[in-house]
N, C-alpha and C positions, 0 to 999 in steps of 0.2 A: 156215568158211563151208560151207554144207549143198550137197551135191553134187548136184542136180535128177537128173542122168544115174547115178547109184548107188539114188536113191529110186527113180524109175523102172523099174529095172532087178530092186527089189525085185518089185514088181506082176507083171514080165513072167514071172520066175521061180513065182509063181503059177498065170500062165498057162499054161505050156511044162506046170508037172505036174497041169496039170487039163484040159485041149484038149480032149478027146471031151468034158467033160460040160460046157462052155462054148459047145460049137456053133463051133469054131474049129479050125484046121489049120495046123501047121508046114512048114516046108519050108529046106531050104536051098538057097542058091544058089555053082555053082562056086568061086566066088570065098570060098565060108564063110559070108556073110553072112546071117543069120538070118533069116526072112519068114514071120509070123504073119498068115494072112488071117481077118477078123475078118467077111468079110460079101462077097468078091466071089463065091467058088464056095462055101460056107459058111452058118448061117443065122443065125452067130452068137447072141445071148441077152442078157437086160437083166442079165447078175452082167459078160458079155464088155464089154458097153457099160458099165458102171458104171468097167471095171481102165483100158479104151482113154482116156475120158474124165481118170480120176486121172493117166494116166501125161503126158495132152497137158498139167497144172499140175505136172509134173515131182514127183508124192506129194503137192505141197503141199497140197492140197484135198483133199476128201472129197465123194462122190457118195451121193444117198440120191434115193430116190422118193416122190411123192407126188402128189395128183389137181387136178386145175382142171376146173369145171364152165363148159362156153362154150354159152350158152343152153338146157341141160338134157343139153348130148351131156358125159359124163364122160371127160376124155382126163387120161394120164398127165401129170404133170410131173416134171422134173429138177430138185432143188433141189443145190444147191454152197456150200459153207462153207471159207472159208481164213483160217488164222491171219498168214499171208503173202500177201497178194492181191497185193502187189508183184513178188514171184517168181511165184506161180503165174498171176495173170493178165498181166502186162506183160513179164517175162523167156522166160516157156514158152511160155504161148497165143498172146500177139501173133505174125503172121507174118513171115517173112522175105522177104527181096529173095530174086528167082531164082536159084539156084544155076548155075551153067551148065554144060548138060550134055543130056542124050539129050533129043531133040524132046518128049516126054510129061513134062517135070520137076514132077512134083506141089510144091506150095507148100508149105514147109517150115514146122511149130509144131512145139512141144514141146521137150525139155528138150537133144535133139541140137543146136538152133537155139545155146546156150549156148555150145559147143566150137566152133561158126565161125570159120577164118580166112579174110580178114580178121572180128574181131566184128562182130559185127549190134548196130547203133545203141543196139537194146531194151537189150543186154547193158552194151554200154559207158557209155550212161546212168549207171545204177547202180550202175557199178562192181564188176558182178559177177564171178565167176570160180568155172569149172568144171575140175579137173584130170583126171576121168575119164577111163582108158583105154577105157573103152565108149560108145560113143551109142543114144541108144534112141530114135527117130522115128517118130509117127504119123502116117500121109500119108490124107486124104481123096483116093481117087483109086478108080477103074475098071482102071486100064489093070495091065496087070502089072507087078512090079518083073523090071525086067533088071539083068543084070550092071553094064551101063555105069550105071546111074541108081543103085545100090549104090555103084558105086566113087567117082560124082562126089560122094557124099555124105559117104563115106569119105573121100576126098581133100582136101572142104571142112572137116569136124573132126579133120582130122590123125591119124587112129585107120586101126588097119588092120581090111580090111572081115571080119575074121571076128570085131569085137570090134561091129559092125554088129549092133540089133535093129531090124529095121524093119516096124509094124503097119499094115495097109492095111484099109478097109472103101467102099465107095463112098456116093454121097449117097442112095442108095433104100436103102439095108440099117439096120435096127435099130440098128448099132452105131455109125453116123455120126450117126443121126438124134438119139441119146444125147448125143454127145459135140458137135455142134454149139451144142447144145439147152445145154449145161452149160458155155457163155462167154460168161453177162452181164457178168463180170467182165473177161476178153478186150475188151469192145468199151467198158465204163466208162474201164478204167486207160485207152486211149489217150486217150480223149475229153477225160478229164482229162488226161493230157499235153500234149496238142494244144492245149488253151486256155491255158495254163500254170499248172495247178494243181500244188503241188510232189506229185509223188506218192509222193516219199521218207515223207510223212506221211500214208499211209492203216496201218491198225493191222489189221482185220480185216474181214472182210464175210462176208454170206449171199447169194444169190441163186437165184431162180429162173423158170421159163420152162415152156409146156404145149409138151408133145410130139404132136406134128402126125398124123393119118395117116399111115401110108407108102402109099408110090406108087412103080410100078416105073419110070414113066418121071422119068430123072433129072435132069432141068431144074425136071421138076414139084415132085417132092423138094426138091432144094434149095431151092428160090423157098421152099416151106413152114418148113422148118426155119430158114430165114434171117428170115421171118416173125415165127418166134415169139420170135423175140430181138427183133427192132426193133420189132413193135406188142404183144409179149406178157410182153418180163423184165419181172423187177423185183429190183433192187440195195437193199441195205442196205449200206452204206458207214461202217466206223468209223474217224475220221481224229484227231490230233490239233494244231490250228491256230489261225488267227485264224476268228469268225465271217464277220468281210469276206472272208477267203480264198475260202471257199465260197459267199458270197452273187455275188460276182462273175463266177464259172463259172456258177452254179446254174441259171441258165436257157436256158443256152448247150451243155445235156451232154444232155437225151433227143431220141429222133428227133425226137419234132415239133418241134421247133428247126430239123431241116434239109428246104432246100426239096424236097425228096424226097418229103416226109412224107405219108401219103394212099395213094402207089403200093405194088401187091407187089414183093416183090425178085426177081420172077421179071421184070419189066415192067423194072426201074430196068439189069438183070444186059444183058437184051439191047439195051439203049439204049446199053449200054458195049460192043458188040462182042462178051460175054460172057467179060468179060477183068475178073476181079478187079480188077485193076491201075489199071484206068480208070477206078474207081466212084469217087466222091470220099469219101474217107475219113470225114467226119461223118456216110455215109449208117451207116454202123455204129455205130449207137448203141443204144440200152434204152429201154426203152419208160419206163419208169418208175425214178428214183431217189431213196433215200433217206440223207440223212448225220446221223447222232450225231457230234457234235463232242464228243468228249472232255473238248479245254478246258474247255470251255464249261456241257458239260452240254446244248447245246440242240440241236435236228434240225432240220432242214429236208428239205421233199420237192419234188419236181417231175414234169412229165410224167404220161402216163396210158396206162394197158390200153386199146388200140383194137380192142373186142370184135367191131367189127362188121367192119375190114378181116380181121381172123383167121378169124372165120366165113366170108366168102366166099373167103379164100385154101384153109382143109381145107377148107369143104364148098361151095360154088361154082363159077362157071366166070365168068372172067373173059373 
């Protein structure tokens, strides 16, 4: 079984010997633990944003660039290809339950989520297993890594903290706004879990999403970048199954399905208290999906590009 947290760990090893010309910065902390800022004092770069996004699909993925015209303004987009969407969107991207630990505990993705004890649902699903003596953790976060949020994290993958890499960017920096941008598949695999599509039979996918503005205020950031995933992916899905399998979910998996659908996610964020936790999980969904059934030979699509809440999420005022 392929070790997410050794793939990962390849990428980082990249990073560690190219930091000046990445726009990124090392550091360690007392305790050993490795800390890579990718975008809080830093101004990181799209090759930084391309390693940070690979590493949250634990390698399994692959990040490339390309452009979306949204009513004549040219913005970048992130496209993502995995031979494993299993692993890298449902095992790495999917989040974890809170770890418990210093008041600021950033939400935990990526291939460290794997080595949890107790496992995290994602993991145990599938029947995965990581034996890595190293964790490698990408935290969307502001706030600084401390000692103590190092060690709870340590502590939680049973790894000692100098075997800890842990990469931070926040929601306003380039290299978040990459790596948020680059989990259509993050918010597919649950979608399909959650209605109970087996998702032991997805085979491979493409996906991609426009990359928003940046914005230094970071409410505004994120509301965008969360955006462009739920009125702007677009999933290609190769599974192999029954067509009824997929016709059953089918209409049940893009946002517009959930009664959400319409608001920015900077609107639906503070209606929840601005607590992740409390958004009801269908609000994460893609804008647009598409499945090749294998079996079958045949596709099916759903959902659509909602060009006009995108425009007035980057260029609007709500």
């Amino acid at each position: 079984m392929i070790s997410v947290n050794r793939e990962a760990l390849k990428i980082v090893g990249t990073i560690l010997d190219n930091a000046e010309r990445l726009g990124v910065s090392i550091s360690k902390l007392s305790n050993g633990t490795t800390v890579i800022d990718m975008g809080q004092k830093v101004p990181g770069s799209w090759l930084a944003g391309k390693y940070f996004a690979e590493i949250t699909m634990g390698g399994m993925g692959e990040v490339t660039f390309g452009t979306f015209n949204l009513d004549g303004y040219m913005l970048p987009s992130v496209i993502v290809n995995s031979a494993n969407p299993l692993i890298a969107g449902w095992v790495c991207q999917k989040h974890a339950e809170p770890i418990p630990g210093s008041e600021h505990q950033p939400i935990l993705t990526g291939p460290a989520k794997a080595l949890l004890h107790p496992p995290d649902f994602s993991v145990t699903y599938v029947n995965y297993h990581d034996d890595s003596p190293y964790a490698v953790a990408p935290l969307q976060t502001s706030y600084p890594i401390t000692d103590d949020i190092a060690l709870s994290f340590a502590r939680a993958c049973q790894i000692n903290p100098e075997n800890l890499f842990i990469l931070v960017a926040p929601s306003n920096s380039l290299v978040c706004a990459i790596q948020v941008t680059a989990r259509p598949l993050d918010n597919l695999m649950h979608r399909l879990q959650e209605e109970g599509f087996d998702i032991k039979k997805t085979r491979y996918a493409i996906a991609s999403a426009p990359l928003p503005p940046l914005a230094n205020d970071e409410l505004e950031a994120m509301g965008r970048i969360n955006d462009s995933l739920l009125y702007g992916g677009h999933v290609v899905i190769y599974v192999e199954a029954k067509d009824e399998e997929i016709e059953q979910v089918l209409e049940k998996l893009p946002t517009k399905a959930c009664s959400e659908y319409g608001k920015p996610f900077r609107q639906i964020f503070e209606e929840n208290d601005c607590d992740f936790h409390k958004i009801d999980l269908r609000v994460h969904s893609t804008a647009r999906i598409q499945f090749n059934n294998i079996t079958s030979g045949h596709s099916f699509i759903t959902g659509e590009i909602n060009y006009d809440l995108l425009k007035k999420s980057f260029f609007g005022n709500y």
